[in-house]
N, C-alpha and C positions, 0 to 999 in steps of 0.2 A: 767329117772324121774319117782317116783312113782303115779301112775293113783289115780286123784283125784276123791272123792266122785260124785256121782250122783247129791243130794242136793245140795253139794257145789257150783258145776256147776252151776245149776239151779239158787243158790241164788247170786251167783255172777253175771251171765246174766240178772238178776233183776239188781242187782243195779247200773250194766252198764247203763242197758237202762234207769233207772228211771233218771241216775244223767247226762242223754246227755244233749249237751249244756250248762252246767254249769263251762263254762273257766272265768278262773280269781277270787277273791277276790269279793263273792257278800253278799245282806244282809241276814237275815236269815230267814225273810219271802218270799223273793224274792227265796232263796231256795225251802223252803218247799212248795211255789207255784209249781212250776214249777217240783218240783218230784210228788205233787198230778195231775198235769197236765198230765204226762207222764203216769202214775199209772191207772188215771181215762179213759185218751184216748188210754190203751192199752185194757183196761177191755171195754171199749166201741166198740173198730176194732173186738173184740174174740165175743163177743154180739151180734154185731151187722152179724159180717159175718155168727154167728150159728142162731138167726133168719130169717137173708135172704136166709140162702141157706132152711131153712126148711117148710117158706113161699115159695117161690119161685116152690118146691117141691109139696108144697099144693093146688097149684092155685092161690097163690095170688102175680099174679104176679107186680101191685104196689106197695104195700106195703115192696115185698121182695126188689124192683128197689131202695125203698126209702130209704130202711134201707142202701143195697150198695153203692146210691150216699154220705150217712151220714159216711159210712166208709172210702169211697174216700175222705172227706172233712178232716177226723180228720186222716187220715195217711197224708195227705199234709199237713195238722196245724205240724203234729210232724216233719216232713222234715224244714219247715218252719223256726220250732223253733229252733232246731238242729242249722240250721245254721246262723239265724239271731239275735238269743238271746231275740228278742222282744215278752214277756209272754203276754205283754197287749194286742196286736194287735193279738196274736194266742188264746189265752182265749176267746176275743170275738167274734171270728169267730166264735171257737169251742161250746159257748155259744148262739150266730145266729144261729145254723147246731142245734144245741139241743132244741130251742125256735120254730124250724121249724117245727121239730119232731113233736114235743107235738101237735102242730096245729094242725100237715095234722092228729096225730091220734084221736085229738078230733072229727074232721070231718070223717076221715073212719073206725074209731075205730079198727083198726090192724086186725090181725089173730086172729077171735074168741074174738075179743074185748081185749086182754089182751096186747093190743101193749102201750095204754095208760099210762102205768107201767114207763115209760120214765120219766112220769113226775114229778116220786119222785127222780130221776136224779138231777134235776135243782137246790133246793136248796142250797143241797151239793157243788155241782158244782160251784153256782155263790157265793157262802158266801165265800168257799174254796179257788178259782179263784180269787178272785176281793175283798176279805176285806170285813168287815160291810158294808160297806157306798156303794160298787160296788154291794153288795148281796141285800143289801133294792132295789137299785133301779134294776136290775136285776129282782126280784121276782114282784114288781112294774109292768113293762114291762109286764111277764105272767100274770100277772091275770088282767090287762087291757087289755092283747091281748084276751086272754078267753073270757072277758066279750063281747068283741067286739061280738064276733064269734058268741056268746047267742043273741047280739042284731040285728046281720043282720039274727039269725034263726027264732028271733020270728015275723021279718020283711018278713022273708018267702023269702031271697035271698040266702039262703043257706039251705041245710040239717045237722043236728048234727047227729052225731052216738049215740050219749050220750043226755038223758034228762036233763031238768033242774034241776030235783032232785038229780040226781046222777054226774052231772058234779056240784051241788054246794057241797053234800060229798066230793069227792074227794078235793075240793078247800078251804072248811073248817079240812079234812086230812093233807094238803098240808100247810096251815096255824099253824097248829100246828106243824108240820114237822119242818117248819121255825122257828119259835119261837126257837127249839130246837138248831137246827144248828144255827142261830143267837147267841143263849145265848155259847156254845162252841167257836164257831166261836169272841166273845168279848173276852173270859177268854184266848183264843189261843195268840192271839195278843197283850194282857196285857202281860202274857206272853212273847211272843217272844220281847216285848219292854222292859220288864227287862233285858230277857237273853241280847238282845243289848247293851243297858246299859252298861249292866256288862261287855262286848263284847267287847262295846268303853273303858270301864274304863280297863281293862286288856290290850287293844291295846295299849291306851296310857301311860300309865305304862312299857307297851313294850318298846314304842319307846323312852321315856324317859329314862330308863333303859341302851338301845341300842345307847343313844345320848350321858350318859353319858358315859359308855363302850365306845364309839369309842372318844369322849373328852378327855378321861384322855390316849388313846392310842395315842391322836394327841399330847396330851400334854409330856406325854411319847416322843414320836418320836421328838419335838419342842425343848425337852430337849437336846435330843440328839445332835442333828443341836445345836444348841448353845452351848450345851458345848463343840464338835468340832469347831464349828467358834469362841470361845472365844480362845480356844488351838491354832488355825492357822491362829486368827488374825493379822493383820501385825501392830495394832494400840496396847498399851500396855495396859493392865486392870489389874486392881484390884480391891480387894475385904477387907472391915475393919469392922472391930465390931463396937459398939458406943461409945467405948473408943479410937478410934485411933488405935487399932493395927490389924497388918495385918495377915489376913487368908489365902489369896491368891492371887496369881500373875502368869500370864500367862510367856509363853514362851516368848515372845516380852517384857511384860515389863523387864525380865531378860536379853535378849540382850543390851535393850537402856542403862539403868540404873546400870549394873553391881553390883546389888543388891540382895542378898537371901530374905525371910523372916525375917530368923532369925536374918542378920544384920541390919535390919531395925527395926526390933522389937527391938535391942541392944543399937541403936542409939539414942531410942526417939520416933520412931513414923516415921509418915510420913513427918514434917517437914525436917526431912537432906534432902529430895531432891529438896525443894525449893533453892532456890539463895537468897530470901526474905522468912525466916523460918516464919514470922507471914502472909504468903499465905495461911499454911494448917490450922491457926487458923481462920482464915476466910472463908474455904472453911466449915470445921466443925460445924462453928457460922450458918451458911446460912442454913446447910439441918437441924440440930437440930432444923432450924425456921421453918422447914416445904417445905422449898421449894429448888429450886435444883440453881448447881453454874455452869457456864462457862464460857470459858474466856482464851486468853495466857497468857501461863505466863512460867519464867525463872527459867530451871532448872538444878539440878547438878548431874552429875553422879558421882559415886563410885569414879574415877580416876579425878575428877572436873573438867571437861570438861561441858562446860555450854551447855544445849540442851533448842531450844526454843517449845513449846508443847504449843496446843489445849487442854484443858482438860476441861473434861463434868464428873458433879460426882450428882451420884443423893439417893435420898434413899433407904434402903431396909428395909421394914415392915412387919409385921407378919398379921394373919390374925385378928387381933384385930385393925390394923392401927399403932399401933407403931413402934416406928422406932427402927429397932435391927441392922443396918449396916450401913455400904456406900458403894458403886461402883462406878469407876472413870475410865473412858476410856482418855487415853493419847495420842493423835496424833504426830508422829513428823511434826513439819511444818522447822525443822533448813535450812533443803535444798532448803526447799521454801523461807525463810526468809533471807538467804543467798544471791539465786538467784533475789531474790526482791528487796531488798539489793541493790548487785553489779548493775541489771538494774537501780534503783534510782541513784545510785551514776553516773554509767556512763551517765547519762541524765544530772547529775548536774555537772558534771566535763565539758562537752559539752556546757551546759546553758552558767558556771561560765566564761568560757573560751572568752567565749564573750560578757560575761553582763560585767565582770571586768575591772574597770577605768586604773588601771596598773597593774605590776604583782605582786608587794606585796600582791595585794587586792585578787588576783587568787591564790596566797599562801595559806593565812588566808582560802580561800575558801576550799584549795586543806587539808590542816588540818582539816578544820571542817567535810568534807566528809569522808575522813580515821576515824575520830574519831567515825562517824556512824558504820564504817564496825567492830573495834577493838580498843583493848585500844592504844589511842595515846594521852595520855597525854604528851611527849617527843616527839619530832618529829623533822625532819630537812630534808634542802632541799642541796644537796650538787651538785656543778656544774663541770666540768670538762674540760680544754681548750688541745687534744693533742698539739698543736703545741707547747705550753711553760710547759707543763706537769703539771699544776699549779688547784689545786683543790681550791675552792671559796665556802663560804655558805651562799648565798643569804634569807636563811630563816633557823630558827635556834629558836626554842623551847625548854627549857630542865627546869625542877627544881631545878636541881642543876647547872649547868655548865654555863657557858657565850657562847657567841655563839666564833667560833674559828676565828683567822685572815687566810686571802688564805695562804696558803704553797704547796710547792712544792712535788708531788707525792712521798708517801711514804711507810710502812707498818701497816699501821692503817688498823682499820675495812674497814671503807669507801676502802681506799687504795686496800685492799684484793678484794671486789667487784667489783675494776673497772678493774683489772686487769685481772683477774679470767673471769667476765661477766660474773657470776651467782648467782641467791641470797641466801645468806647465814643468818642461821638462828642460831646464838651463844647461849649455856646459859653463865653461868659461870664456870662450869667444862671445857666445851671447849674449851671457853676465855681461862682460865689457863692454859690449855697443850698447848694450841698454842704458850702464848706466855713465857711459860718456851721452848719451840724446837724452842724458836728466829723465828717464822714465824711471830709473830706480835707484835706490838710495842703499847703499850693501852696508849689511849689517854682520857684525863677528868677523871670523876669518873667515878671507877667502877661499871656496872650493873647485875642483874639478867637476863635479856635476849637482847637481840641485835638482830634485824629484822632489814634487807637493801637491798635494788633489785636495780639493774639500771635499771638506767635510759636512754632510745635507739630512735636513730634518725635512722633507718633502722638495719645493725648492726654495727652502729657507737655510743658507749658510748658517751653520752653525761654529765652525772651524777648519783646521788645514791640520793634513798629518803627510811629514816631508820626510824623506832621508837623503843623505847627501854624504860624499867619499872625497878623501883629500888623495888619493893614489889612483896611479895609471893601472892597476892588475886588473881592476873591474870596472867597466863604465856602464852606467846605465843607459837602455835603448827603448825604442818607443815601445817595446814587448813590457820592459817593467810596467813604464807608465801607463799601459793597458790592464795590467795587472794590480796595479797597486789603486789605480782608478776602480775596479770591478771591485775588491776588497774592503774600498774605502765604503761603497755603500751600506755593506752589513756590519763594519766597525762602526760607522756612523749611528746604526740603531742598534748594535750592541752599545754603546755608550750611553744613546741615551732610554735605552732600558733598563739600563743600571742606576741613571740619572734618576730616573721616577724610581727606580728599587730603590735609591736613597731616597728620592722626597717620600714616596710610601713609609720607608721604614720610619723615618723619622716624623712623619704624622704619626703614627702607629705610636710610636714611643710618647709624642706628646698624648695622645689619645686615652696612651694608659697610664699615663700619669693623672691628664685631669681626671681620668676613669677612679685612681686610686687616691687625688684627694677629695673628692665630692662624698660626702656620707649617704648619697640615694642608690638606689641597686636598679641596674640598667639592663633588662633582657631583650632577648628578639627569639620570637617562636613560630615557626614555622607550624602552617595547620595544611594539609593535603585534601584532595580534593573530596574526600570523605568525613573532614571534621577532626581526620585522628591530628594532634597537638605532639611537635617535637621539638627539644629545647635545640636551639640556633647556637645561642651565646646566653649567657649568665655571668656576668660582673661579680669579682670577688666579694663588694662588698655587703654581697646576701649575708655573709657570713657576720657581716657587722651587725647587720638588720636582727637577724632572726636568733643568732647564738647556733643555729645548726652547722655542720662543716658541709663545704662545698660539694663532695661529690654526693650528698644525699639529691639535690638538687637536679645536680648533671646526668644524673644514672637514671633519674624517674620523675619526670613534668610532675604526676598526679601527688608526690609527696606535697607539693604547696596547695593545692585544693584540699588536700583530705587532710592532711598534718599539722600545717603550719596556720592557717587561715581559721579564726574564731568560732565555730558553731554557727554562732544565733547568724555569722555575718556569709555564709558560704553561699545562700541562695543570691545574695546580690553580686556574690563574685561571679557563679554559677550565670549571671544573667549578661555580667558584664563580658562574658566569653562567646555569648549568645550574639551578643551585640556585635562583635569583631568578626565572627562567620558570615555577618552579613552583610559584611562591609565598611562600616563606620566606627570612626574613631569613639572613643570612649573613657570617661574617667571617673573612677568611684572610689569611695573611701570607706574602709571597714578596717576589724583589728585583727593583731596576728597573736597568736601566744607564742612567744620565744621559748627555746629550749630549757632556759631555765624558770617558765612558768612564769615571766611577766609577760603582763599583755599589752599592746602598743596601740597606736591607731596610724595606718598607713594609706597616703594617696596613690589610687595606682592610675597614672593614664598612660594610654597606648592610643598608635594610632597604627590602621588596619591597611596595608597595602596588596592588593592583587595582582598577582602574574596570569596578563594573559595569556601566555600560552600554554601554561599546563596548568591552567586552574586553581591551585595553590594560594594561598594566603600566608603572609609574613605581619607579624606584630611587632613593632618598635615598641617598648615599652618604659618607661621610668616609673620607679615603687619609690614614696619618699617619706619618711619618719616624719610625722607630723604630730607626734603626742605633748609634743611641747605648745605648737601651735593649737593645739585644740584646749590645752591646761591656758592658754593665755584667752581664748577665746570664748573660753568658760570663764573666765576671772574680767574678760572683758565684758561678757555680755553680763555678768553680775554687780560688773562698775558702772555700764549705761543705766541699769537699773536702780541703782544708790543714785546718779545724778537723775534721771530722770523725776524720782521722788524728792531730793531736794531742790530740783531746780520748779517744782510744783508748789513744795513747800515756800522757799522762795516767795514763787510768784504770788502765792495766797499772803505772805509775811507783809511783801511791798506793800497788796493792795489794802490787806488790813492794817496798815503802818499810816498809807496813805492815807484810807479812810478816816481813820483814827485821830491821824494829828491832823487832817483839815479843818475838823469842825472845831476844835479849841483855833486853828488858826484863824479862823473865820468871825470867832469870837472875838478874838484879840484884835485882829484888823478893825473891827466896828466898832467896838469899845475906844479903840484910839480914834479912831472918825467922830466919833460922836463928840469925844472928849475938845477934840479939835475945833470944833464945829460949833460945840457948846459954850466953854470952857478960855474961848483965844482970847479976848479981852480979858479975863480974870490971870492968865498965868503970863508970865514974864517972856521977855526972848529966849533966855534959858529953857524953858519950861517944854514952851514952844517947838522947839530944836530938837526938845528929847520926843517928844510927840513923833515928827516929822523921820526920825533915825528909827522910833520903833515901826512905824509903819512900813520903811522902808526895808529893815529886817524880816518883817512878815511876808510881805512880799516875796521876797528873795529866799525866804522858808517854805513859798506857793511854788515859786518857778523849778524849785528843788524837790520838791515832792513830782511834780508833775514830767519831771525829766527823767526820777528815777521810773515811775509809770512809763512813761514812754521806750525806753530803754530795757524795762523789763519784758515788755509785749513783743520785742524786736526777735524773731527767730523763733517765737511760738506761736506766732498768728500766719498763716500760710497766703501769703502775697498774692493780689489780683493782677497778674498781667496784661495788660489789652495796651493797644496800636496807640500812641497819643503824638502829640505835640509839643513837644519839649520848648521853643520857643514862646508859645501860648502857655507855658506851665509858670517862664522863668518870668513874664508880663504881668503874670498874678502875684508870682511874690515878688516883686520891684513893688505893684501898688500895695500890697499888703503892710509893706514893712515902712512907707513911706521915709525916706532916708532925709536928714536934715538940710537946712538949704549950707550949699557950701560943697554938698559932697553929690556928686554928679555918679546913678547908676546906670548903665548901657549896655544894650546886647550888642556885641562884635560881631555883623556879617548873619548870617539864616544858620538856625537851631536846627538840625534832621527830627524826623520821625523816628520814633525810639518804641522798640517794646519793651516797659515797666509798670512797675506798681505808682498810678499817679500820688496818691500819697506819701509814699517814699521819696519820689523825686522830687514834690515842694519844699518833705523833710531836707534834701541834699540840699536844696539853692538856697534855702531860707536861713540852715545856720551857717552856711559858708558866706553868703551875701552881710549877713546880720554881723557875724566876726569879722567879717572886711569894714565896715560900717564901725562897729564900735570899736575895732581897735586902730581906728587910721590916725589920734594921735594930731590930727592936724582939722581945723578950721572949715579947709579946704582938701580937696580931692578926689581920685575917681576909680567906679569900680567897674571893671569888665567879664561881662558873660561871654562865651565863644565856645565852639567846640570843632575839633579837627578828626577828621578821617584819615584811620591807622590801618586799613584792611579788613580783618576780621574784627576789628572792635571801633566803636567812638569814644573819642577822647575830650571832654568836658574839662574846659577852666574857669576860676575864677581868680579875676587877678587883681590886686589893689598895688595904690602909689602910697602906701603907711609906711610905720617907723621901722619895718621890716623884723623878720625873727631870728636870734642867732642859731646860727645849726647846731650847736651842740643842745638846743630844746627841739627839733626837727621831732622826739620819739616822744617825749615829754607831751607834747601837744593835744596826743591822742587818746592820752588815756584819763581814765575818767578822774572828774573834781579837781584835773591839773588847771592850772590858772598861770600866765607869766605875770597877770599884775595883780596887788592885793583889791579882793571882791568891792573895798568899800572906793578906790578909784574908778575901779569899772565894774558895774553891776555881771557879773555871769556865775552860773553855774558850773561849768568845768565841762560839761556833757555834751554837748554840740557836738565838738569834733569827735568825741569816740561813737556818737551816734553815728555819724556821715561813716567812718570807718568800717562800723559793724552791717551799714546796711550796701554799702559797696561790695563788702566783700561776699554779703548772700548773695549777690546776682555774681558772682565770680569775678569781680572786678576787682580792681586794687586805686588805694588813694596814693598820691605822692605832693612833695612841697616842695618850692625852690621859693629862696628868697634870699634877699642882702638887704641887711640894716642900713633904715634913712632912704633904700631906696623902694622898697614895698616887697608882695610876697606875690607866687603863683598856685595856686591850689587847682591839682588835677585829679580828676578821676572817671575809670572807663565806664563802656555800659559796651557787651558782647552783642555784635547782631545776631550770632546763634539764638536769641531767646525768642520766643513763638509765644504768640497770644492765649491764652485759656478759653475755651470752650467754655463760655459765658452759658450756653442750654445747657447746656451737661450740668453746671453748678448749678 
C-alpha cells in the first residue's frame, strides 16, 4: 500500500476525533455541536496541559493543579460523550469546569495575571454549545456570578486579583465579545434551519420517491402473483372488452368450456355459453350500470354438456373511471350441485317413503325427485315377478305411449335390463344395431335416448326404473346413468319398504278384523325385570267380556286382579302370574264379575316369553268366555250320569229279563222233548210238525236272549289285551263252526300277530264266517280268511261267493234284530253284525262291506297296531 501523506494523516485523525460519537442519523446542529464540542475540549486538554505543566514549573502550583483538574474534567466530558451521546449533559459540565475557571481566576488572577484570558473562552463556548437562548442564559450566569464575587469583595469577605475598574473592562470587552458571537451564533441557526428544511424536504422527497420505487416493484411483483394465479387457477376467468368480445381466458376456462377465443368471438359473444343466452345480456346490462353481477347460473359447454357455475363478473376501468372491460371468474359448483342434489334426493326419497299415503303417491314422489336430478319428462316404474317371469308397470309416464299391459318376459329394453342386471344407456344408433342383430325387439315409439337401471332387493331383481326423451335439447350421458344408477339403489328399498308397509298394514288390518270378530279378549303384558306388570296391548273386546269401558283397563293392569276377577277365584289368578315370572306358560279358568254384576266363568291361557337381553318378560295372552261351555258341561256331566244309571239299570233289566225268561224257556224246551220223545207214535204228522216248529222257536228265543247278553256286556267289561295269533284264532273258529259239506272254508296266505282281546276276536271271525256260511244261498261254495297290511293298521277280510247284498241294505245290515231274510228261512238273530261293529269300533277300528248280488260279499275290518299289551302282574 502506498504510504500516505503526513497532512493527510494528520487531517484525517482530526476528523476522526472531531466526529466521535456521532452514530446514527442526527440533526445538523446537533452535529455541528458536538464537532465544536470535540474541537473546543481538544484545544482546551493541549491549553490547558501546556499552561499547567508551565505554572506548575513556575511555582504556581495552584493554579497549575487547577488548570490539570479542568483537564481531567473535559478528557472525562469527551469519554462521556463518546459513549453516551448526551451533548447537553457534557456541554454543561464542560461549561460548569469553564464557569469555574474564570472564578477561581478572577480571585487568583493566574500566572502573572494572564490566566483570566479563559474568560473570552465562554462566549463562544456557551452560544456555540447551547444555541442563543442556552448562550443568553449561560453568559447571564457569568456575569451574575462576577458580580457576585465584586460584591462579597467590596464586602471585604473575599480578596479580587482584579480591580473594579479592570474586572468592569474586561466585562464590558466581554459584552461586546457577546454581542458578536450572539449576532453569528443567530445567522448560524437561521441557517442550519433552512439547510433542515431543505434537509427534511430532500428526505421526504426521498422517501416518497423510495415508497414509490418499491410501490410500483410491489405492484410489479402483485402482477406477477396474479398473472400466475389467474394462469393456475383452478376457477375459469375471463377477460372482455365493452363490447362483448373476448380477450382472454385462462387455462381452466378452456378445460371447462371447451372454447377458444376465436370460437367465441365466432359465435356471438359470450352468450353461447349460457343455457339462458339473455344471462349474458344481463350480466352486461348490470356492470355498464356501474355495479358488479353474481349469482349461479346454467351453462353450456362447446360439446353441450350443461355445467352449473358461480360466476362473479365485475368491471374494468381505466384511470379516468371508465369502464373499458369486464372480468368474470367462473366457479365450477356441478359436482357440488350434483352431490347436493343426490343428498336432497336421497333425504326425500327416505322422507317420501314414509310420508306417502300409498305407493302410487311414493311413485309421483319418486318421479318428481328424478325430475330434479335430470330430464325425466318420460319416466316408468317397471316390476318384475321370477316365479311367473311376468313383467308389470305399476307407474307409467310417456308423451307419447300409453302405459303397456304385464306381459311376459321378453326382449325389450326393459327385458335387456333385467336379464343382463346392468344399466344400460341406449341412444338411437345403438337401438338400431341391436335391434337389426335381433338382440332387441323395440317396443312403443321410438326414442332418442333410453336410460334404465334395475331395480335390486339384495341381488335379487326386483324391476327397472327408465327415462327416455324424444328431443335433441337434452341427451342423456354416462353422468345421468351413474346417477340414476346410485338413486336406483335407495328407490329400490324405498319401494319395497313401502311394499312391506303395505303387506304390514294390510296384515294389521286383517289382524284387527279377526281381532274384532273373535268374542275372546287378546292381551300381551309386559313384566320388567322386577315383576312390576305393564299392559302392552288390550284387545277391544275386553269390553265385550267384562261390560267395563276400555280405558279402565289400559290406564291400570291391577283393575283386572282387584276389580274385575271373582274373590274366592283371585288367589289362582294371583298364582297363575306367579307361574308366568317364572317362565312357563300357563292356563287357568276362574270367574269374572261383569260391570253389571253377572258372573262369568273365563279361560285364561298365556304363554311366557323372555327377552334375553334386558330380562324382561312378555305375556301373549287369550281370556275366552266359557260360561256356556261350563253350563254344557255341567248338563253333560249330569247326562253321563242319567246314562250311566240307566245303562246299569239296563244291564241289571237284560240280566234279570234274561234270567227270567230262561228258565220258563228251558221248561218249555223239555216239555216239548219229552212230549216228542214220549208222545211220537201217539200224534200224527200234523202234531209232530208243531212239536218240531215249537222247539225250534225256543230255541231261537235261547240264541235271542243270549245275544242280547252278549251285546249288553260289550263296552262294560274292560278288554284283556295280550300278544296272540290271529291265524291260530281263525283255525279254532273254522273247527268250532264245522261248515257244511259243499262249502269249502280257508285262510288266504299267514294271519299277523295282533294285540287284542282274544275273545272278541273269535267273537269277529265267528259271526262274520257263520253269516258267510249261512247266508251263501247255494249248495256249494267258499269262504275266505285274509288280512292285508295298510301301514299303521291291519286290514282283516272276510269274503264269500253267496247271493250277494244289495247296497242300498250296506247300513241296514248293522244294526240290531235287522234281518234281509224272514228268521223262519234262515235261522238268525239280527245281532251278529252290530256285535262285530260295536267291538271294532272299541279297539278304534271301523268295519266296511263291498259286495254285488249273485256274485258274493267282502267284509272288512281293521285292528290298529298302536295297541300294546296289558300288564298281565299289574292285573
Amino acid at each position: 500500500m502506498p504510504v500516505k501523506k503526513p497532512a493527510e494523516a494528520i487531517t484525517r485523525l482530526w476528523q476522526n476525533f472531531i466526529t466521535s460519537g456521532l452514530s446514527g442519523e442526527r440533526p445538523r446542529t446537533y452535529l455541528r455541536r458536538v464537532k465544536f464540542t470535540n474541537a473546543l475540549s481538544l484545544f482546551g486538554i493541549c491549553t490547558l496541559l501546556g499552561f499547567g505543566a508551565i505554572r506548575l514549573a513556575h511555582g504556581s502550583y495552584l493554579v497549575g493543579a487547577v488548570d490539570l483538574l479542568l483537564l481531567l474534567v473535559l478528557a472525562s466530558n469527551l469519554v462521556f460523550l463518546r459513549f453516551s451521546g448526551n451533548l447537553m449533559a457534557v456541554s454543561s459540565v464542560g461549561l460548569v469546569g469553564l464557569l469555574g475557571l474564570v472564578l477561581f481566576l478572577f480571585i487568583t488572577g493566574g500566572a502573572g495575571g494572564t490566566g483570566i484570558l479563559w474568560i473570552y473562552f465562554f462566549p463562544v463556548s456557551a452560544f456555540f454549545l447551547t444555541g442563543v437562548r442556552g448562550g443568553i442564559a449561560w453568559m447571564a450566569v457569568l456575569y451574575g456570578s462576577v458580580l457576585f464575587l465584586y460584591g462579597l469583595s467590596a464586602l471585604g469577605s473575599i480578596r479580587l486579583h482584579y480591580s473594579i475598574s479592570t474586572g468592569a473592562q474586561m466585562l464590558a470587552s466581554l459584552l461586546l465579545e457577546s454581542l458578536m458571537v450572539f449576532y453569528y451564533a443567530r445567522v448560524m441557526e437561521k441557517e442550519e434551519e433552512i439547510i433542515e428544511d431543505h434537509n427534511r424536504r430532500l428526505t421526504e422527497a426521498n422517501q416518497i420517491l423510495g415508497n414509490e420505487i418499491a410501490q410500483r416493484k410491489r405492484v410489479e411483483e402483485e402482477l406477477l402473483r396474479i398473472s400466475h394465479a389467474v394462469r393456475s387457477s383452478s376457477d375459469a376467468i375471463a377477460i372482455t372488452d365493452a363490447d362483448g368480445k373476448h380477450l382472454y381466458h385462462n387455462r381452466a376456462f378452456l378445460q371447462l368450456f371447451k372454447f377458444t377465443i376465436a370460437e367465441i368471438n365466432r359465435s356471438g359473444g359470450s352468450s353461447i355459453l349460457y343455457r339462458d343466452p339473455g344471462t349474458a345480456g344481463v350480466v352486461f346490462q348490470t356492470i355498464r350500470g356501474g355495479g358488479s353481477w353474481s349469482g349461479e347460473v346454467a351453462m353450456l359447454t362447446k360439446d353441450r354438456r350443461m355445467v352449473a357455475a358461480l360466476q362473479r363478473s365485475d368491471a374494468i376501468r381505466d384511470h379516468a373511471g371508465a369502464i373499458i372491460g369486464l372480468i368474470s371468474l367462473f366457479s365450477d359448483v356441478t359436482s357440488k350441485k350434483d352431490s347436493d342434489r343426490l343428498q336432497s334426493a336421497l333425504y326425500q326419497i327416505s322422507e317420501r317413503s314414509s310420508a306417502a299415503h300409498d305407493l302410487n303417491e311414493l311413485y309421483r314422489s319418486i318421479h318428481q325427485i328424478v325430475g330434479g336430478l335430470m330430464y325425466a319428462k318420460n319416466m316408468f316404474i317397471a316390476y318384475y315377478d321370477p316365479a311367473s317371469k311376468e313383467i308389470s308397470f305399476p307407474y307409467f309416464v310417456d308423451e307419447l305411449d300409453q302405459p303397456p299391459r304385464p306381459r311376459t318376459l321378453g326382449d325389450g329394453l326393459t327385458d335387456y335390463v333385467i336379464r343382463t342386471g346392468r344399466p344400460l344407456l341406449a341412444s338411437q344408433d345403438n337401438i338400431d344395431l341391436l335391434n337389426q342383430a335381433g338382440a332387441l325387439n323395440l317396443m312403443g315409439t321410438e326414442c332418442l335416448d333410453w336410460l334404465g337401471v334395475p331395480l335390486k332387493k339384495g341381488e335379487e331383481i326386483i324391476g327397472v326404473m327408465a327415462v327416455q326423451n324424444y328431443t335433441e335439447a337434452l341427451r342423456y350421458s354416462d353422468k345421468d346413468k351413474e346417477i340414476l344408477t346410485f338413486v336406483s339403489q335407495h328407490i329400490a328399498s324405498a319401494i319395497e319398504r313401502r311394499h312391506t308397509y303395505e303387506r304390514i298394514r294390510t296384515n294389521e288390518e286383517r289382524f284387527r278384523r279377526v281381532i274384532s270378530s273373535i268374542s275372546d279378549h287378546i292381551y300381551m303384558t309386559d313384566f320388567d325385570p322386577e315383576g312390576r306388570p305393564l299392559n302392552n296391548y288390550i284387545s277391544p273386546n275386553v269390553e265385550q267380556i267384562t261390560g267395563y269401558p276400555y280405558s279402565r283397563f289400559q290406564d291400570d293392569w291391577s283393575f283386572w286382579p282387584e276389580h274385575v276377577i271373582h274373590p274366592e277365584d283371585r288367589q289362582a289368578a294371583a298364582f297363575q302370574v306367579s307361574v308366568f315370572l317364572s317362565g312357563q306358560d300357563s292356563q287357568v279358568e276362574y270367574r269374572l264379575v261383569r260391570a253389571d254384576g253377572r258372573v262369568i266363568w273365563v279361560r285364561d291361557s298365556g304363554r311366557a316369553v323372555r327377552n334375553p337381553e334386558t330380562g324382561g318378560l312378555t305375556v301373549y295372552g287369550v281370556i275366552s268366555d266359557i260360561s256356556q261351555s261350563k253350563y254344557y258341561e255341567e248338563v253333560r256331566e249330569s247326562l253321563l250320569q242319567d246314562l250311566k244309571r240307566v245303562n246299569t239299570e239296563l244291564s241289571d233289566f237284560a240280566y234279570i229279563v234274561s234270567h227270567d225268561l230262561k228258565a220258563p224257556l228251558r221248561a218249555i224246551s223239555s216239555l216239548a222233548g219229552w212230549l216228542a220223545e214220549d208222545y211220537a207214535d201217539k200224534l200224527d204228522q200234523a202234531g209232530r210238525d208243531q212239536l218240531q216248529l215249537l222247539l225250534k222257536r225256543t230255541k231261537r228265543m235261547h240264541n235271542l236272549i243270549e245275544g242280547i247278553l252278549t251285546y249288553s256286556r260289550l263296552g262294560r267289561l274292560k278288554p284283556t289285551l295280550v300278544r296272540l295269533d290271529s291265524g291260530e284264532a281263525a283255525r279254532q273258529v273254522i273247527e268250532s263252526l264245522s261248515p257244511p259239506e259243499g262249502i269249502e272254508v280257508v285262510i288266504e296266505g299267514k294271519l299277523p300277530e295282533i294285540v287284542y282281546d282274544r275273545t272278541h276276536l273269535e267273537q269277529l271271525f265267528q259271526n262274520l264266517v257263520s253269516n258267510a256260511v249261512k247266508y251263501m244261498g247255494k249248495p256249494a261254495g267258499r269262504v275266505g280268511m285274509g288280512c292285508a297290511d295298510r301301514g299303521d293298521h291291519w286290514e282283516f277280510s272276510v269274503s264269500d261267493t253267496g247271493e250277494g247284498i244289495p247296497p242300498e241294505h250296506f247300513d241296514r245290515i248293522f244294526k240290531i234284530f235287522q234281518t234281509l231274510k224272514p228268521r223262519d228261512e234262515v235261522e238268525s238273530t239280527g245281532i251278529g253284525l252290530t256285535i262285530v261293529k260295536k267291538v271294532v269300533e272299541q279297539y278304534g277300528g271301523r268295519v266296511t262291506v263291498e259286495s254285488r248280488v249273485g256274485r258274493g260279499s267282502v267284509f272288512r275290518f281293521t285292528v290298529p297296531k298302536a295297541l300294546q299289551p296289558d300288564d298281565l302282574d299289574a292285573l
